[in-house]
C-alpha positions as CSV (number, residue, x, y, z in Angstrom):
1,X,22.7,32.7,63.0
2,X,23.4,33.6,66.7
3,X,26.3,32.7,68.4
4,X,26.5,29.2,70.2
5,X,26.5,29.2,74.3
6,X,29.8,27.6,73.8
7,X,31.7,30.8,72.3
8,X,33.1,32.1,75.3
9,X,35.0,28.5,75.7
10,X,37.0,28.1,72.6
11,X,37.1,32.0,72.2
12,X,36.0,31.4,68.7
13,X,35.3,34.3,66.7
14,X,33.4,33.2,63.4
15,X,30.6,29.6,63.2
16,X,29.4,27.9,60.3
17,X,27.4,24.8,60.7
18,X,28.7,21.7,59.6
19,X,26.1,19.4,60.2
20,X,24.3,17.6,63.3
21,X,25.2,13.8,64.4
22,X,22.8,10.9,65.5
23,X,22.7,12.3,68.6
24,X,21.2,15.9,67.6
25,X,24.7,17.4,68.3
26,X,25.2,20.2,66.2
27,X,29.0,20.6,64.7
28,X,30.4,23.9,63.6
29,X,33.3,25.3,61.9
30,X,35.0,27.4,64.0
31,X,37.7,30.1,63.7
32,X,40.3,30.6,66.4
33,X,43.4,33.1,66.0
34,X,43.9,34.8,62.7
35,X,44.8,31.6,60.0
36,X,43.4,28.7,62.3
37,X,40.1,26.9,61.7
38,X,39.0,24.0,64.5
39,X,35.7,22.1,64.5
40,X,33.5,22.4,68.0
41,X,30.2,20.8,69.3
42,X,27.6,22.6,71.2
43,X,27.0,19.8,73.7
44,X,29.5,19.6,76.1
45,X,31.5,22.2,73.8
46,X,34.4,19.8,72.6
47,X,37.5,20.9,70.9
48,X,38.2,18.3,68.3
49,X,41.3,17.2,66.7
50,X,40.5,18.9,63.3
51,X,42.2,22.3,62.4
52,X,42.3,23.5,58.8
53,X,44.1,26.8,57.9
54,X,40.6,27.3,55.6
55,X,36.9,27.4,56.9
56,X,36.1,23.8,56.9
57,X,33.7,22.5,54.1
58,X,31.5,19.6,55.1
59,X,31.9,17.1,52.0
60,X,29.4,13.8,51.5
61,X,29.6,11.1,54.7
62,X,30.2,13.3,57.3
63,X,33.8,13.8,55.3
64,X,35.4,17.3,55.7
65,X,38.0,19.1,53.5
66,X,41.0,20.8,55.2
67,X,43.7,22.8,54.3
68,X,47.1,22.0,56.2
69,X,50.5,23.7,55.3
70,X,49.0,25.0,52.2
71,X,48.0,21.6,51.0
72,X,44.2,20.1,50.7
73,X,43.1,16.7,52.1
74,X,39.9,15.8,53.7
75,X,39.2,13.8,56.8
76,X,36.5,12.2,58.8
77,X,34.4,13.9,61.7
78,X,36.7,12.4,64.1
79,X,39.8,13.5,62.4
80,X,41.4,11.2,60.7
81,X,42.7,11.5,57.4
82,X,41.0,9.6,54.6
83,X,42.5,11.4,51.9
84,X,46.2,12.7,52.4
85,X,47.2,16.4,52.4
86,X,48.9,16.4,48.9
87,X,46.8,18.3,46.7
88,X,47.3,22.4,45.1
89,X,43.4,22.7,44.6
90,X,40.5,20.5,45.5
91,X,37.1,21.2,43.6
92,X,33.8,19.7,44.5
93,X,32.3,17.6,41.2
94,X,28.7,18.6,43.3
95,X,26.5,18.8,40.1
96,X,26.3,15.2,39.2
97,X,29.4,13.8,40.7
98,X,29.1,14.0,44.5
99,X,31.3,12.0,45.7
100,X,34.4,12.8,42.4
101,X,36.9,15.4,43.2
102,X,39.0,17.4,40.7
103,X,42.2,18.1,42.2
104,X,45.2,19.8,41.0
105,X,48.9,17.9,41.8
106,X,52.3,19.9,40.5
107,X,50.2,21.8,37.7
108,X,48.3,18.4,36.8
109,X,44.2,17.7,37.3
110,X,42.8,14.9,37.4
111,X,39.7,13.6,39.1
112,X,39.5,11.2,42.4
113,X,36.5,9.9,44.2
114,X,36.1,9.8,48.4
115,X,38.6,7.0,49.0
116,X,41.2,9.3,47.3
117,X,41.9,6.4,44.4
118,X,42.1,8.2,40.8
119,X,39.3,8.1,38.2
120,X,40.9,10.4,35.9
121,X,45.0,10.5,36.2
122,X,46.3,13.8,37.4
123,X,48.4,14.5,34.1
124,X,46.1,17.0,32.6
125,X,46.6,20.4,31.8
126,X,43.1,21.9,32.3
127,X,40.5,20.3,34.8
128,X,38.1,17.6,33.7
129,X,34.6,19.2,32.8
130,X,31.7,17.2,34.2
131,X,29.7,16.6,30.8
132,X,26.6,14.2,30.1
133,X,26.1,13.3,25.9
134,X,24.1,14.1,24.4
135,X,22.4,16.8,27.0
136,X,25.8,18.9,27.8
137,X,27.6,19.3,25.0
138,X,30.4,21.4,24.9
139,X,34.1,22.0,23.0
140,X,35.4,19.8,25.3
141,X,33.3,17.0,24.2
142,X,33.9,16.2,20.5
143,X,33.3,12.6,20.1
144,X,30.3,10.6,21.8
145,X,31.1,10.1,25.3
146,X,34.6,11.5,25.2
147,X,35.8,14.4,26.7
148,X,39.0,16.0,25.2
149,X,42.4,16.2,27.5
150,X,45.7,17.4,26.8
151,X,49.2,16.5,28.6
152,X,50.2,18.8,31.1
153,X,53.6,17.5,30.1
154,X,53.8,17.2,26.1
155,X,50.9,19.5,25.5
156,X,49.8,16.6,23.2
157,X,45.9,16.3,22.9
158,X,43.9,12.8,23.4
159,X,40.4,11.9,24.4
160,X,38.9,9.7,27.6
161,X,35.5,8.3,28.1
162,X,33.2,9.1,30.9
163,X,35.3,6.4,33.5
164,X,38.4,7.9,33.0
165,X,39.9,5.6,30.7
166,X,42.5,7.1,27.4
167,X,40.3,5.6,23.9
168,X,42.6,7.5,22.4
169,X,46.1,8.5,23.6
170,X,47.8,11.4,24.9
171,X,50.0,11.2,21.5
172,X,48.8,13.7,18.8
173,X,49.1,17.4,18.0
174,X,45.5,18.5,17.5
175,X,42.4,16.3,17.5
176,X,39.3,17.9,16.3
177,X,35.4,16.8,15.8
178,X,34.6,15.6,12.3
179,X,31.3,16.6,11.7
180,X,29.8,13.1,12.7
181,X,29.5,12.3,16.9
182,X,31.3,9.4,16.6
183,X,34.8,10.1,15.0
184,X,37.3,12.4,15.5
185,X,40.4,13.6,13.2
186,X,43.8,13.3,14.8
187,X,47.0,15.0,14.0
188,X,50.3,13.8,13.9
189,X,53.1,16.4,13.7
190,X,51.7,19.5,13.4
191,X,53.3,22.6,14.9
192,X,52.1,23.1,18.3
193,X,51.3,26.6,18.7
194,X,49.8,27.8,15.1
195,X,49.6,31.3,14.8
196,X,46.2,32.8,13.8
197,X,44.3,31.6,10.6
198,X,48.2,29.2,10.0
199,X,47.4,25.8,7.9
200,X,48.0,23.1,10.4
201,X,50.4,20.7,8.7
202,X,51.5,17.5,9.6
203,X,49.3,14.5,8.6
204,X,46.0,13.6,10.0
205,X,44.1,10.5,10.8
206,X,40.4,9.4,12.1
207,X,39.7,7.3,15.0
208,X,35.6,6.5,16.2
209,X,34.5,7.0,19.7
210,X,35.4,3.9,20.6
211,X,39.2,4.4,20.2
212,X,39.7,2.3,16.9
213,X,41.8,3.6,14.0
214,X,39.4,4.2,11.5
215,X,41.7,5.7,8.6
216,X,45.5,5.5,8.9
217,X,47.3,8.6,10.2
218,X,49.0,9.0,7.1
219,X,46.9,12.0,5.2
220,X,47.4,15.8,4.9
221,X,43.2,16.7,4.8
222,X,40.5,14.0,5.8
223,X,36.9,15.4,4.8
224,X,33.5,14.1,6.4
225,X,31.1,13.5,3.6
226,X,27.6,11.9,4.4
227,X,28.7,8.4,5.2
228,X,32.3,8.6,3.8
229,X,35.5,9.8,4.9
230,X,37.3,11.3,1.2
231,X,41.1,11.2,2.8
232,X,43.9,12.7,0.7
233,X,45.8,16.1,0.4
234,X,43.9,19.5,-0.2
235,X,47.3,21.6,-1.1
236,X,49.4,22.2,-3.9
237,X,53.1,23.1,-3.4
238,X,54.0,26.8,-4.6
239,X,57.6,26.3,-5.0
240,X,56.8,23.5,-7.1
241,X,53.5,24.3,-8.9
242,X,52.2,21.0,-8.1
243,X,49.0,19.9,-7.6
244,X,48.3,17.2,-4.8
245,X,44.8,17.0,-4.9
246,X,45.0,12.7,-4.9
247,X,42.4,11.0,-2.4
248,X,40.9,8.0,-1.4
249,X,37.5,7.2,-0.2
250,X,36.6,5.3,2.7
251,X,33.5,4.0,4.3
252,X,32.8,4.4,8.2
253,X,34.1,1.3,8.8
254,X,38.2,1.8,7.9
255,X,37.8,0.3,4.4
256,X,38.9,2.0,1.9
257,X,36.3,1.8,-1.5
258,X,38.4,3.2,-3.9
259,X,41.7,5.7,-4.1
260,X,43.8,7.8,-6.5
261,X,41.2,10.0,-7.8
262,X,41.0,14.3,-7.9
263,X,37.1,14.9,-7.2
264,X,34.3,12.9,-5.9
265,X,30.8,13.1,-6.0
266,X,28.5,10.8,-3.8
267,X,24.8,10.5,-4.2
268,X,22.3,8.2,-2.9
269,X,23.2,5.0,-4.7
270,X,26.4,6.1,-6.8
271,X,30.0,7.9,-7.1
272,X,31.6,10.4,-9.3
273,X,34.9,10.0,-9.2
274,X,37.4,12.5,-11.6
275,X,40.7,12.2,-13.0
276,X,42.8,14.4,-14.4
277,X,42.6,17.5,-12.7
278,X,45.7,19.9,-12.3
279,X,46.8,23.4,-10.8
280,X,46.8,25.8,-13.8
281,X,49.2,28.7,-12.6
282,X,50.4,32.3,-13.5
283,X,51.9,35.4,-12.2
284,X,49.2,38.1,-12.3
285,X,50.3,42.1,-11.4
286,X,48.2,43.9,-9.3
287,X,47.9,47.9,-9.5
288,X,47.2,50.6,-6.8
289,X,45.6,53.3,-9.6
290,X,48.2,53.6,-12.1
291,X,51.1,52.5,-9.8
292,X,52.1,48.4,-9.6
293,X,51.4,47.2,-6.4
294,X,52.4,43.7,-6.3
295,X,52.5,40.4,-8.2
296,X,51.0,37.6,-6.7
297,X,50.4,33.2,-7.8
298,X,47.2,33.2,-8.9
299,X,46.0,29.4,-9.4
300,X,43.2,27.6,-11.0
301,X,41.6,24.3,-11.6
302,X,42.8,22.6,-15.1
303,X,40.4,20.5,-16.0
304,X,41.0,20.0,-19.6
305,X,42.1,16.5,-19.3
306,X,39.6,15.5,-16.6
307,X,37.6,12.1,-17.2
308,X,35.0,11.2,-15.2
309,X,33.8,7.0,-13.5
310,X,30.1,6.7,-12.6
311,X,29.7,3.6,-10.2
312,X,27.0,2.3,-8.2
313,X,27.6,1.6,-4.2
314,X,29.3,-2.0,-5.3
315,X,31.7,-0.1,-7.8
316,X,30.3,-1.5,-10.4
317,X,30.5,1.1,-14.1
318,X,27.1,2.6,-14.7
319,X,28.7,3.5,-18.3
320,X,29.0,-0.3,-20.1
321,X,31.9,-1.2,-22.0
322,X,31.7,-2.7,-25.1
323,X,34.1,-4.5,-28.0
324,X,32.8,-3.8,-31.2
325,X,35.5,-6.5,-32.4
326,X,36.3,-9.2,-30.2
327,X,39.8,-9.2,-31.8
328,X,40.9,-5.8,-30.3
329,X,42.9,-5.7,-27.3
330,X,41.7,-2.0,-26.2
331,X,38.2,-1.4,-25.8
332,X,36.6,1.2,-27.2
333,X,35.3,4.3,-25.5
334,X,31.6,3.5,-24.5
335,X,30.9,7.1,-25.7
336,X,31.8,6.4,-29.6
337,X,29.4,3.5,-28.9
338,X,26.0,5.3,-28.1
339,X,26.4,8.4,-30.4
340,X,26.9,5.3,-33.4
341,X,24.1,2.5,-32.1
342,X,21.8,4.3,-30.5
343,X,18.2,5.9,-31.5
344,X,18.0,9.8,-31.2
345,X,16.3,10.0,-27.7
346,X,16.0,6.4,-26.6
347,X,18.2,5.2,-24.1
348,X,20.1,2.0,-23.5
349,X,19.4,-0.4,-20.2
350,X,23.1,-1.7,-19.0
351,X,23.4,-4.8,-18.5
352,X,27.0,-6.9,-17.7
353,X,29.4,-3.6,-16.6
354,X,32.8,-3.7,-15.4
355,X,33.3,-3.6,-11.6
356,X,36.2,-1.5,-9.8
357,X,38.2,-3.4,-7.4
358,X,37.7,-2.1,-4.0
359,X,40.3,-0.9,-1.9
360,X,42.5,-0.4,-5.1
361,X,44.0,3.1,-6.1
362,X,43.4,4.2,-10.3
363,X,44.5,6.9,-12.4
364,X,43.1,8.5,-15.8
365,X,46.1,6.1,-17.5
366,X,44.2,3.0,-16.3
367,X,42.7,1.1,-18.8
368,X,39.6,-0.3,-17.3
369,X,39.2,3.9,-16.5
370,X,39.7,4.5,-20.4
371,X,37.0,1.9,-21.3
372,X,34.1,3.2,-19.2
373,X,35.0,7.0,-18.7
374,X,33.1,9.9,-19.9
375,X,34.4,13.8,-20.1
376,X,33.3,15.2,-17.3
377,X,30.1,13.8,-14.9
378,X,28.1,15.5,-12.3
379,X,25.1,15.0,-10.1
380,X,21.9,16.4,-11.3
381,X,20.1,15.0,-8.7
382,X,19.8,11.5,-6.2
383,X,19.0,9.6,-9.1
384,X,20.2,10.8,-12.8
385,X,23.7,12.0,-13.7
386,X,25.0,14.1,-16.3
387,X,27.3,13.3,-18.1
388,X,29.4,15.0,-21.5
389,X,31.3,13.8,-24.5
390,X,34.4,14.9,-26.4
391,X,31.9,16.2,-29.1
392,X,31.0,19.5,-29.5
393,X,28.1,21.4,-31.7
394,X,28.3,24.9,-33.0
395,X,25.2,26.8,-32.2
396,X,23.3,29.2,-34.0
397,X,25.4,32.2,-32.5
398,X,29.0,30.7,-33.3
399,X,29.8,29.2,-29.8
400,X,30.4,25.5,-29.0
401,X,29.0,23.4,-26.6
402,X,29.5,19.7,-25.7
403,X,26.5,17.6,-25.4
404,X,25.7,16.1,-22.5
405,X,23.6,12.5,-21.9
406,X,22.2,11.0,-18.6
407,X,22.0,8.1,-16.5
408,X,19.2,7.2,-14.6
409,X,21.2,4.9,-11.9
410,X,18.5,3.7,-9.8
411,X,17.3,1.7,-13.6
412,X,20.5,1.4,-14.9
413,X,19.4,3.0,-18.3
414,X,22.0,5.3,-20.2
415,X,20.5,8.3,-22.5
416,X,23.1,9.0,-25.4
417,X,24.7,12.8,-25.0
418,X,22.0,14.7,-27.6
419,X,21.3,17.9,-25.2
420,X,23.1,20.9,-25.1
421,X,21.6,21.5,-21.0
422,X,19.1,19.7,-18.6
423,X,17.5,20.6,-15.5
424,X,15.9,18.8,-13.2
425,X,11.8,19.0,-12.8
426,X,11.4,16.0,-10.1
427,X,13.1,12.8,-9.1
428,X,12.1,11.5,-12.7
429,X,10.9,14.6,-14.4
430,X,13.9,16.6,-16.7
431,X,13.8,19.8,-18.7
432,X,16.4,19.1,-21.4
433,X,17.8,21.2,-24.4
434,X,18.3,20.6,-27.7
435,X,20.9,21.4,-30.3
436,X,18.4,23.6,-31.7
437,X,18.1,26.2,-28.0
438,X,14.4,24.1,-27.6
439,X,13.2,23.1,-24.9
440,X,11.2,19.6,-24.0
441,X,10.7,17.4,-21.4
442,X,11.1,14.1,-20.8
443,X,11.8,11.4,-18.1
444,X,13.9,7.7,-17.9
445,X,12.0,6.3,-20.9
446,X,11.5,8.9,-23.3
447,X,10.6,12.4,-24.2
448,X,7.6,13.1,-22.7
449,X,7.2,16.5,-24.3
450,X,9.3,17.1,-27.7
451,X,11.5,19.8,-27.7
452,X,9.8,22.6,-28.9
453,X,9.6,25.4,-26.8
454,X,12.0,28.6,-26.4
455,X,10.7,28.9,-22.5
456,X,8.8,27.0,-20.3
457,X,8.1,27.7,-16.7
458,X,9.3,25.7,-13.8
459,X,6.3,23.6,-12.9
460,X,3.8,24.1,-9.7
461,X,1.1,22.0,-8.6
462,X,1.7,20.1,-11.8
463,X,1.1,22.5,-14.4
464,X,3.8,25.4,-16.4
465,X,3.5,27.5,-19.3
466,X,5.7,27.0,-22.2
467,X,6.3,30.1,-25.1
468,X,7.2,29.2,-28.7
469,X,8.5,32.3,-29.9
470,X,8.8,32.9,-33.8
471,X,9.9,36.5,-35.9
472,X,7.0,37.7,-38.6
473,X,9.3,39.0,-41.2
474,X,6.0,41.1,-42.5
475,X,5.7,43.0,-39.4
476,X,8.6,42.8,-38.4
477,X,7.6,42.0,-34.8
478,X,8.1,38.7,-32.3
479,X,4.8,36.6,-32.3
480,X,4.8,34.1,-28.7
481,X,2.4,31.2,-28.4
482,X,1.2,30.3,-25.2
483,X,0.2,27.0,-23.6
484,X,-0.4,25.8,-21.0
485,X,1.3,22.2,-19.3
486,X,-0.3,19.4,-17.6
487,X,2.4,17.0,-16.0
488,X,1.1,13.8,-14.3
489,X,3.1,10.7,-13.9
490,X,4.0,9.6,-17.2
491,X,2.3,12.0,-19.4
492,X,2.8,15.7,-20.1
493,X,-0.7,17.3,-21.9
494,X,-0.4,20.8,-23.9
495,X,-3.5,23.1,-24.6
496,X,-3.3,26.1,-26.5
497,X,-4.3,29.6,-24.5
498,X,-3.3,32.1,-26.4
499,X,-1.2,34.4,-28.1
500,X,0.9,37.7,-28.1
501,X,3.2,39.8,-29.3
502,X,7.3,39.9,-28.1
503,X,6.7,42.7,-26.2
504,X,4.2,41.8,-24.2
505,X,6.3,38.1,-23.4
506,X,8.9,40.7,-21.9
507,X,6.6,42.9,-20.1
508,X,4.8,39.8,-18.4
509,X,8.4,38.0,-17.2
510,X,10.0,41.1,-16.1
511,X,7.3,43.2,-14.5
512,X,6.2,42.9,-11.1
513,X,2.5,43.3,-12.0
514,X,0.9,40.5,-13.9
515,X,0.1,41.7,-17.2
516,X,-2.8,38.3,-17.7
517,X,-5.5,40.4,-17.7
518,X,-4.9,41.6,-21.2
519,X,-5.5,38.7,-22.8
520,X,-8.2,36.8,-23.7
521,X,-8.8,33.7,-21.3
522,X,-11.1,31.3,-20.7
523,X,-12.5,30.4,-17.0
524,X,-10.6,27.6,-16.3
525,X,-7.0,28.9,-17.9
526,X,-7.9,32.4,-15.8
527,X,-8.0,30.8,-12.7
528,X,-5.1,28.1,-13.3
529,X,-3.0,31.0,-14.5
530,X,-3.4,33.8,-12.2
531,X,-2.7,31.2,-9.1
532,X,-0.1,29.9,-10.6
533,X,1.8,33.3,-11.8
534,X,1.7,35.1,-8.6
535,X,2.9,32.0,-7.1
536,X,6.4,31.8,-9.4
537,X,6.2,35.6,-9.1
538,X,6.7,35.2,-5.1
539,X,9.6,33.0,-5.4
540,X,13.5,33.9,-5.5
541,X,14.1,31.0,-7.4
542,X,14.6,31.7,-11.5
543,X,11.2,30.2,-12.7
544,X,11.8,29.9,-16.3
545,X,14.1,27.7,-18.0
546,X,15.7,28.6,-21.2
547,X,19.4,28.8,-23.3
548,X,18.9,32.2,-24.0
549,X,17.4,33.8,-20.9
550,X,18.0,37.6,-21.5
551,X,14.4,38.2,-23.6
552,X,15.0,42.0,-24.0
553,X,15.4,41.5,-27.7
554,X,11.4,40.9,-27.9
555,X,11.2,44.3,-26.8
556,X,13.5,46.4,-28.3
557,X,13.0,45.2,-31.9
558,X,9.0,46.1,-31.3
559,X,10.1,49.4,-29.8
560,X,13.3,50.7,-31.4
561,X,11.8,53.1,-33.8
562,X,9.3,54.2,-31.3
563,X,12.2,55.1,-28.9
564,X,14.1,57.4,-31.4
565,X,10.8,59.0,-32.6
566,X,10.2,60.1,-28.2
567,X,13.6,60.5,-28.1
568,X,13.9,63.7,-30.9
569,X,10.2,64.8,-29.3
570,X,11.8,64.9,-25.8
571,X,14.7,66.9,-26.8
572,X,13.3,69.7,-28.9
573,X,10.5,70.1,-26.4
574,X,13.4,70.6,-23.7
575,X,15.0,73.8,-26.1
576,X,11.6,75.2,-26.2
577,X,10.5,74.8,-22.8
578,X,14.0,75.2,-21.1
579,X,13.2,79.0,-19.9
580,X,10.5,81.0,-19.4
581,X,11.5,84.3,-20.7
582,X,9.0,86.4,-19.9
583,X,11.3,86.6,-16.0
584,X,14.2,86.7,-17.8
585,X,16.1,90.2,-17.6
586,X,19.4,91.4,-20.1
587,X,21.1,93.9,-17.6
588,X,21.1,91.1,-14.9
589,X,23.5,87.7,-14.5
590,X,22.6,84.4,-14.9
591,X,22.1,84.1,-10.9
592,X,20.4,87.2,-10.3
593,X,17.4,86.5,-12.4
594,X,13.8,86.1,-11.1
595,X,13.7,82.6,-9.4
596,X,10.9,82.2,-11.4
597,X,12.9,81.9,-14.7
598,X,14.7,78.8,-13.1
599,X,11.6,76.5,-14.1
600,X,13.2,73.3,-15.3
């Protein structure tokens, strides 16, 4: 802009408009001298009492920020101070907050508003972002309308909502998000300057959003699991060979369900909780070629005397406990109970359980936990658990296996352990395995589908193909029947579609190209089947189901002989076709010879 009439007056050397009064007088920002800055009308070219050793920045209401013996303060048009000259650094909040200030006091931020009175108390170490939840989100803002502040003093970390105000106190040595918006994890006593990729020790807590003590400051790892907080100690002492892997589960609310246990599980409507589980340790030597390098702890899970609790969401056992005489003082172990009274396949509906007292901590020694634990118990999926007993079977190739049952929480019905595996189809739907390496399927109620096949396909669009595989000891080759699988509702339906030998089974599951065509098909099995196999074909997922799943037996026992037969062709072919020695020439070496003798 050109320079006002009134220049040669205040012998000003550099303008910058301010803003214009009531009166369409226009107000600059003037600089006179070297260091000095003065504020000048164009009217009647006044000289007013407002210097600043800055250009002077017009703030909100007419309000102007100064600079006076290398302090900040801000004043009003006619020069009075509204806002004394105190401050190290003075930042406009212009994006949302126009009329909030952060300023910077003896290394401390904080945040004022135009009267000068403090929002945000000047003890900070870093200024106060401006931040808006959920829209701006940041690592400054961890919990739901918090921001995160630290001490300029004690380097301690705490949180303050939006008004200023300390939820949770400038106390702790590291506060960090959860995983959830509205809790936080705070540390007490950690070392305050960790060195890269260093445990943080001390013990940690978990406040919500609103400042409340959620779970007591009092644990060494706090974990964020759906709706559940699973508080207890992750590490194991080296010197000692200890295992602290103890923890207790809490709900969002601060109450603690249930403690003392090694592992958890939580599903839709139940908990797997495990006992029992130690560090397994040894001294392992490591080489560098032939030379020893170094010895180093190497640790492992011992879970030999694990047992496992399935509850529902009220703690009460989805495994019953039963007396089979009143007179005892022990119960007995629910698991001796279904592998003596129940049918083979048929399951049995609990009815009056034992409940867990909430809030209380157990161990495998407890004897409410001996009368309704299992071996071990994991999720198959939101609604069935697995679960195995002490028994094991010996299978046809020497090994043993413990069989596993289920429970189908959501109907409260227990399935005694008869299967060696199961895998789950649907919500309701299982593959299971017997004792015999078959395959069946079956659901809550019964089995749908007898064990009987040695694969079956992973069902899509409600149909599979299942192979019953069987060795003709006259020709000595693998014979598979095919057929195909209908699954509705309640009801698995089995048609017969054909047949073939072992080595086509192997060549159809492990070659790209679908090998269907070679067998004789009707219309309506053509089309269901081709769909269907290029569809399994273009998924990563494993889409057969079986104990033994390496089937290159079917193909080598068809094609051993056949092998060796090519094999001793190959070879003598390769001495008699090795040179051609009509180039080949006596009085020359091996690499002088006619190129052409080099045909192999």
């Amino acid at each position: 802009m050109d320079k006002p009439l009134f220049s040669e007056y205040c012998h000003a050397l550099e303008y910058k408009h301010l803003f214009k009064s009531h009166d369409d007088m226009n107000f600059y920002s003037a600089k006179e001298g070297d260091n000095d800055y003065i504020m000048v009308d164009d009217y009647d070219c006044g000289i007013y009492d407002v210097w600043s050793e800055i250009p002077i920045i017009l703030l909100e209401n007419d309000r102007l920020l100064c600079k006076r013996d290398e302090k900040y303060g801000v004043v009003n048009a006619e020069g009075w101070t509204v806002i004394p000259f105190v401050y190290d650094r003075f930042d406009n909040r212009e994006e949302f907050e126009n009329d909030r200030y952060s300023v910077l006091l003896d290394n401390r931020w904080g945040v004022i508003d135009a009267s000068g009175r403090e929002l945000f108390r000047i003890k900070y170490s870093n200024p106060i972002p401006i931040l808006k939840f959920p829209k701006i989100v940041s690592n400054d803002m961890i919990c739901r309308g918090t921001i995160l502040v630290e001490d300029a003093d004690t380097h301690r970390q705490g949180l303050v909502n939006f008004n200023g105000q300390e939820v949770i106190p400038t106390i702790y040595s590291k506060i960090e998000r959860s995983g959830n918006w509205d809790y936080v994890f705070v540390n007490w006593g950690a070392i305050e300057e960790p060195e890269p990729n260093c445990i943080w020790n001390g013990v940690w807590g978990c406040y919500n959003w609103q400042g409340k003590e959620v779970i007591p400051v009092k644990y060494h790892a706090i974990h964020c699991i759906d709706d559940y907080f699973i508080a207890g100690d992750d590490e194991y002492n080296d010197w000692e060979d200890k295992y602290y892997g103890i923890y207790d589960l809490y709900d969002l609310q601060g109450n603690m369900i249930i403690g003392g246990f090694n592992n958890c599980q939580i599903g839709t409507n139940y908990f797997i909780f495990n006992f029992g589980i130690t560090i397994k340790s040894h001294w392992e030597t490591t080489y560098w070629g032939d030379i020893e390098y170094d010895e180093r702890l190497v640790k492992e899970l011992n879970c030999d005397k694990m047992c496992s609790i399935i509850v529902d969401k009220e703690l009460k056992s989805l495994i019953p406990r039963h007396l089979i005489e009143q007179t005892r003082e022990e119960a007995e172990y629910e698991l001796d109970f279904l592998m003596n009274n129940l049918p083979i396949g048929e399951g049995l509906l609990i009815g009056e359980c034992p409940r867990l007292c909430q809030g209380k901590k157990y161990s495998k020694d407890d004897k409410i936990i001996k009368g309704i634990s299992v071996r071990s118990a994991s999720s198959i999926n939101d609604f069935a658990v697995k679960y195995s007993s002490n028994k094991k079977v010996t299978m046809d190739d020497g090994s043993t296996v413990r069989l596993i049952g289920i429970i189908f929480n959501n109907e409260r019905i227990v399935i005694a352990p008869i299967y060696i595996s199961i895998k789950s189809i649907s919500d309701r739907l299982f593959f299971v395995l017997n004792k015999k390496g078959l395959v069946g399927v079956r659901n809550s109620a019964d089995e749908l589908l007898e064990p009987q096949f040695d694969l079956i396909t992973n069902p899509q669009n409600n149909i599979a193909i299942g192979f019953k595989i069987a060795y003709i000891d006259e020709e000595e080759i693998y014979q598979c029947q095919c057929c195909l699988l209908k699954f509705s509702k309640d009801t698995v339906s089995l048609e017969d579609i054909g047949e073939m030998t072992g080595s086509q089974l192997y060549e159809l599951l492990y070659k790209d190209d679908s090998y269907w065509g070679n067998f004789i098909l009707n219309e309506e099995h053509k089309i269901l089947i081709t769909k269907y196999w290029e569809h399994i074909f273009d998924s990563y997922n494993t889409f057969w189901y079986s104990y033994c799943q390496d089937f290159k037996y079917l193909w080598e026992d068809e094609h051993y002989c056949d092998e060796i037969e090519e094999t001793k062709e190959n070879f003598y072919n390769d001495v008699d076709d090795s040179y051609n020695w009509e180039y080949y020439n006596d009085g020359l070496d091996m690499d002088q010879q006619d190129e052409r003798f080099w045909n192999f």
